[in-house]
Structures are given as C-alpha cells and as structure tokens.
N, C-alpha and C positions, 0 to 999 in steps of 0.2 A: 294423538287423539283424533279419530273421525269423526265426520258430521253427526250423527247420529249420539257418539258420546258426551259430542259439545252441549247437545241439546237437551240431554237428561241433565247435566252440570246446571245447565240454566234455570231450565223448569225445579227442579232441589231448591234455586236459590231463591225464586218464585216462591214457591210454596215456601220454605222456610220463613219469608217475610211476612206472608202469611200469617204465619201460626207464630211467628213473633208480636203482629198486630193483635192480635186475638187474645194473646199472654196478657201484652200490655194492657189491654180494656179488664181481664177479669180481675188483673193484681189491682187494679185503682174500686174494681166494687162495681164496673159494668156489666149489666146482663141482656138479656132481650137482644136485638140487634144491631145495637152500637157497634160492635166488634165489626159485622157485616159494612157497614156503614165507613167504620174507620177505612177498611180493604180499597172501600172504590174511591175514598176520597184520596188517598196515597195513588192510587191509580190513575185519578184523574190529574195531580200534579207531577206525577214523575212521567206520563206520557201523553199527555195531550196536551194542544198548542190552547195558551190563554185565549179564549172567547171564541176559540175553533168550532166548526160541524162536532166533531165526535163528541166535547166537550157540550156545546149544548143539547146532543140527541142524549148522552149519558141521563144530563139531566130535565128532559123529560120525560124520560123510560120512569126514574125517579118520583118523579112528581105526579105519576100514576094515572094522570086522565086518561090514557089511552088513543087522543087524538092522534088521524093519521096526519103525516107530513109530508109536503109536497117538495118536490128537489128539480133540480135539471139538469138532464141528461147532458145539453150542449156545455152548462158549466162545468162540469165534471169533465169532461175534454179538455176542456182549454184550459183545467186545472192542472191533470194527468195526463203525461204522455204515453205512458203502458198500456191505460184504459183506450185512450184515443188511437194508438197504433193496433191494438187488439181486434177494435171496431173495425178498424179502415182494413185492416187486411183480412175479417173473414166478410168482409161484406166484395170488397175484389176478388175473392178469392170464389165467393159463391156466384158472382156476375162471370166471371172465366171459366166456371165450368159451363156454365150455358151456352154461353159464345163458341167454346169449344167443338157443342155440341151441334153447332146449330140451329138452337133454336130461343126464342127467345126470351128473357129474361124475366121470370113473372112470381117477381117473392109475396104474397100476403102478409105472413108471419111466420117468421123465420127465429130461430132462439140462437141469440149469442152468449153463451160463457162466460165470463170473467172470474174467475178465480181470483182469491185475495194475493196472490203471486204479480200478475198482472200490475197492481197498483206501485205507483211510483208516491204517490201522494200520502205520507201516513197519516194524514185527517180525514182526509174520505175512507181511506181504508179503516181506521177504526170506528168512523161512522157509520159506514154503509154494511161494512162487510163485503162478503162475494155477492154478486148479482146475475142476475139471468136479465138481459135487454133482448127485449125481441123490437123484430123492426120487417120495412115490406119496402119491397123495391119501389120506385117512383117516376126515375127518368133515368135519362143517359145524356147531359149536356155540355155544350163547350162554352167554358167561360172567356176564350180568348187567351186564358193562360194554361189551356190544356182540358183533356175532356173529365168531365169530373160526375159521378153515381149522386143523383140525388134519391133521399133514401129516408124515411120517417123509421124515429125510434121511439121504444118508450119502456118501460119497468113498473115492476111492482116487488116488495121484501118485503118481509116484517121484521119488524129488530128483534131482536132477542137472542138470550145468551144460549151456552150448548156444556154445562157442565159436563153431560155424559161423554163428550169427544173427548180422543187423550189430543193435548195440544197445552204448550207451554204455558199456558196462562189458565189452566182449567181449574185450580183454585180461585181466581176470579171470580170466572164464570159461575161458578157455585154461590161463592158470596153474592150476585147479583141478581142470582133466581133464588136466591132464601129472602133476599128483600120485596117478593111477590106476597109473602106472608109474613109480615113484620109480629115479632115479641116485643113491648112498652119494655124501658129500659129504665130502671127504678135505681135511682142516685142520691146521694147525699146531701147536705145545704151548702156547697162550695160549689167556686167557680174553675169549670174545667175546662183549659184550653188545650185546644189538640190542632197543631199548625197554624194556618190564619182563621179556623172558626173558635169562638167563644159560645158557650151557654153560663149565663150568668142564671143559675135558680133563684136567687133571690128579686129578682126581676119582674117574674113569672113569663118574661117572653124572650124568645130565642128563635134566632134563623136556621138551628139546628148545625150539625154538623157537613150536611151538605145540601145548599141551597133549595129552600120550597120542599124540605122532602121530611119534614118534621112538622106534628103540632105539638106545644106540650101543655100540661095541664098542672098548675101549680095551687097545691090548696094549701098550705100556710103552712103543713106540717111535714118533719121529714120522716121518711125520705119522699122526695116530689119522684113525677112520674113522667119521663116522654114517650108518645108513643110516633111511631113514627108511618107514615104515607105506604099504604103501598102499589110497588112498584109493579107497571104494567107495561107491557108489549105494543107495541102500534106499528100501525103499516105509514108503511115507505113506500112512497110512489110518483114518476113522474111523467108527465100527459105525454102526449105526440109530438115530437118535435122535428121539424125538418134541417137533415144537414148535407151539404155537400162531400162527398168522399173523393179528394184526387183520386181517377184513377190510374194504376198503376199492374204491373204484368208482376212485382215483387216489391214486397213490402216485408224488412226484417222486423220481429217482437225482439227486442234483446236480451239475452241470455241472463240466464242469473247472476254467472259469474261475472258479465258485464255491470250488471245490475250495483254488483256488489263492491268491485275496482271502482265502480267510479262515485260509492260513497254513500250510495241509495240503499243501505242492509236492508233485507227484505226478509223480516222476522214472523215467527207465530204472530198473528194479530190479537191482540186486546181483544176487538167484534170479532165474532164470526165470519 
C-alpha cells in the first residue's frame, strides 16, 4: 500500500468516526448542533495536549468573541525546531545571495513560508496552522561566537477552519465551520453525560459540552433547550520582534523521512 492509499484508509476512518458521533447524538434524541459539538470535543481530547495553545485557540474560536490573539514569534522557535530551521536558513540564504552579488544586503519585508510540514511542534501546528512571517534585514554582527543576521520578524493569520480542502481531517473542518451557525439542541429531562462534560437539565445550568461555548435556557418544562455560542474566526498575530540568526553558508531543513524515523509523524493537521 502507498502513501497516498495510506491516506485515504485514514481519512475513511476520520470520517467514519464522524458519522459514528453524529449516529450516536440523533439515537439519544440530539438535534441542532450537539452532534457538531460532540466531533471537536473528541478532537480536542484524542489530539491536543491538555491546557496546550491549540487547545485553548480551539476554544476560543468557540466562544465566539472574535478577539484577536497575540503570539510570539521568538517562542515559537525555541518551541520548534523545523519552524526555527526554516527561518534561519531562508533568511542565510537570502543574505548569500546578496553577498554573492555584491551588493548589499537590504530586506524591508521579505515573506517567509512555513507550511504546516515544516512544524515539528504538534501544538503550534494545530494552533497556528501554516503561516506567512515576514521579516526585514537589520545587521550583520559578530557576537564573539561567530557572525550572526540580526533580522526583525513578525506575522499575521486568521484561524479558521477549510472544509472545502480535501485533507484528512475535512470532516472536522466542516463540524467547526457549521458551529459559526449554531441550531438550539432540544433534549429531554435527563442527565447526559458525554466523556468528562455533564449537563445536568434539571439544574438549569450547565458548562455545556465544551467549555464557555454553551448558554442554556431551562423553563421547567420538557423538553429544555441549549442553545449554543457561535463560533467565530479571529486574527493571530505577532508584533516585531528581534532575532539573531547564526550565520551560516548551509543550513539543512530535515527531510520528512527524517522527520518521520525519528518519531516526529508529520500528519494532515487538525488547523490548517
């Protein structure tokens, strides 16, 4: 079986779970977007790290204010080595061609890449997704441990998911942009639990099934009604920040299959 066949096998078994979640929510008498609801909350514990970035941007894409969120570039480095190797060698690599050329070296704003390949980190990678860093040359100085590119960077994203791409997880992706338009999910007077969230109706208050992203409204008579938050888009963004780049004449990104021996799978991402 080649890569390619692996990948449909997987994505099948995605989507099967899916639409097994979805079975599961209408045979109990769920309607509106609980089912949606269920999907990311299975997503959020079978692949995100507890109290992680991707984990809290999930949820407040969720929780629908829309606030943009601020990141940093340098921690993201020295989180990720793929992302940091990425940097350092198109920014030598753009400084060598000048030097090359003779003349010299004069980036304003320059756009770097990153593809979600790139990322060694799977919490930034399913936070951030792919990103464009632009950044503007600075200096060229010796720290006594070699000369090194000082060099300002900085970004801008918006989260949001990409149903319409074909990519492993585009059932997801679907569930997470249908919760931009939530359906009230109208239930019976029992208590339903689904993993670690409870809604107790008889209560009248609940944390809903995934954190802040539920109000519900309880009038005494069944069946009660939740309706739930919806979910919104926000920008990602991180100001200027200055870093030093050893320089160097060759700087390898390591291969995938490097990537892959040494234990780091480098799958469809969750984020875009």
């Amino acid at each position: 079986m080649n890569e390619m066949e692996k990948l449909a096998v997987r994505k099948r078994l995605v989507d099967g779970l899916c639409l097994l979640i979805r079975a599961g929510g209408i045979n109990k008498g769920h309607t509106g977007s609980y089912n949606d609801a269920m999907i990311m909350q299975v997503a959020k514990y079978v692949a995100m790290k507890r109290g992680g970035r991707a984990e809290a941007y999930l949820g407040h894409y969720l929780a629908g204010s829309g606030t943009a969120v601020k990141f940093s570039i340098k921690q993201l480095m020295d989180e990720d080595a793929g992302v940091r190797l990425r940097i350092y060698k198109w920014i030598n690599d753009t400084v060598a061609v000048a030097e090359k050329a003779g003349r010299p070296v004069s980036v304003q704003d320059d756009n770097i890449p990153i593809p979600q390949r790139f990322f060694h980190n799977e919490d930034w990678q399913f936070a951030t997704g792919s990103l464009n860093v632009r950044w503007r040359f600075v200096d060229l100085v010796d720290k006594g441990c070699g000369k090194h590119i000082v060099a300002e960077v900085w970004c801008g994203n918006v989260y949001q998911w990409h149903p319409n791409e074909p990519r492993l997880t585009q059932s997801l992706h679907q569930a997470a942009v249908n919760l931009q338009t939530p359906k009230p999910d109208t239930q019976l007077r029992t208590a339903v639990t689904i993993g670690q969230s409870l809604v107790m109706p008889a209560s009248g208050a609940t944390t809903g099934v995934m954190p802040n992203t539920l109000d519900a409204n309880r009038d005494g008579k069944d069946p009660f009604v939740v309706y739930f938050k919806a979910a919104k888009n926000f920008r990602m963004y991180c100001a200027p920040e200055r870093i030093f780049v050893p320089k160097s004449d060759r700087i390898d990104i390591p291969s995938l299959s490097t990537v892959l021996n040494s234990g780091k799978q480098q799958i469809d991402a969750i984020r875009p």
